[in-house]
N, C-alpha and C positions, 0 to 999 in steps of 0.2 A: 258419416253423417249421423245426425242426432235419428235413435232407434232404425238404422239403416240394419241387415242383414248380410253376413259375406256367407256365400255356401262354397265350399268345394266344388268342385269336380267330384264324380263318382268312382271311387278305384275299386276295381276289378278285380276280385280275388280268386277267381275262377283255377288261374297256374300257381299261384301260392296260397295253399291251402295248409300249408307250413304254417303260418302266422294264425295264432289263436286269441292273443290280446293286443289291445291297444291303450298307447297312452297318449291322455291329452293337455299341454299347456296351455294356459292363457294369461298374461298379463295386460295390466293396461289402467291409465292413469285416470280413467272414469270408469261406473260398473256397466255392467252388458252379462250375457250369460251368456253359456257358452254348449254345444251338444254332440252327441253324437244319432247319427241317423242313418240305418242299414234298410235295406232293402232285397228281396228276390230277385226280381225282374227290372231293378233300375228304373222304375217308375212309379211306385208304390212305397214310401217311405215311411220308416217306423222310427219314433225318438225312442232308441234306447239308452239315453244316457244324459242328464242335463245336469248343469250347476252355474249358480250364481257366480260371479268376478266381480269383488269387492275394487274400488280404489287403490292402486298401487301397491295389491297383494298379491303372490301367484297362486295362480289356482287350478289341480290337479285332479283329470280324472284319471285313476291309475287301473292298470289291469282290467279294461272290460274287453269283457265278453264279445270276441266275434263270432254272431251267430247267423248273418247270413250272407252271399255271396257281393254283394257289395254294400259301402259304405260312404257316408260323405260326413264332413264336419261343417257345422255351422258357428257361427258367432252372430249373436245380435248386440249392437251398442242401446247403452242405456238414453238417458233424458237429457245428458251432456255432450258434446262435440270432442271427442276424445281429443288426444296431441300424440298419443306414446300408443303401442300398442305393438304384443308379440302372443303369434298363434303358432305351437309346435305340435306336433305329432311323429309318434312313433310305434310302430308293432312290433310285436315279439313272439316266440315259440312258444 
């Protein structure tokens, strides 16, 4: 929906403390931005990480920082009623 919000789920990093960065895609055929949001206590969230998502461009936040024991990702849609849209993520060592 027009300026709707998708959040994650909260994943738990607690047993894999192996994973130090993450990466995030967004595409989508109207703009929206797109974040990452970590937390301590899974109730207290911190945007560490945001960027715009132009029109039918991708757009990449690469290699951030996991800095605390959970995380969630957000997408908020822009002023338009999207059609197309893809949200990936991945972590890494």
């Amino acid at each position: 929906a027009i300026s709707a919000a998708f959040t994650s789920t909260a994943i738990d990093l607690a047993n894999s403390r192996d994973f130090k960065k993450l990466n995030l895609y967004a595409w989508a055929d109207q703009t929206g931005t797109m974040k990452i949001e970590q937390s301590w206590d899974n109730s207290t969230w911190v945007k560490t990480h945001e960027l715009s998502v132009a029109i039918n461009t991708p757009a990449l936040i690469s290699n951030a920082d996991i800095l605390m024991r959970y995380v969630r990702l957000v997408y908020t849609n822009g002023a338009t009623l999207q059609g197309t849209f893809r949200f990936l993520c991945n972590m890494t060592k």
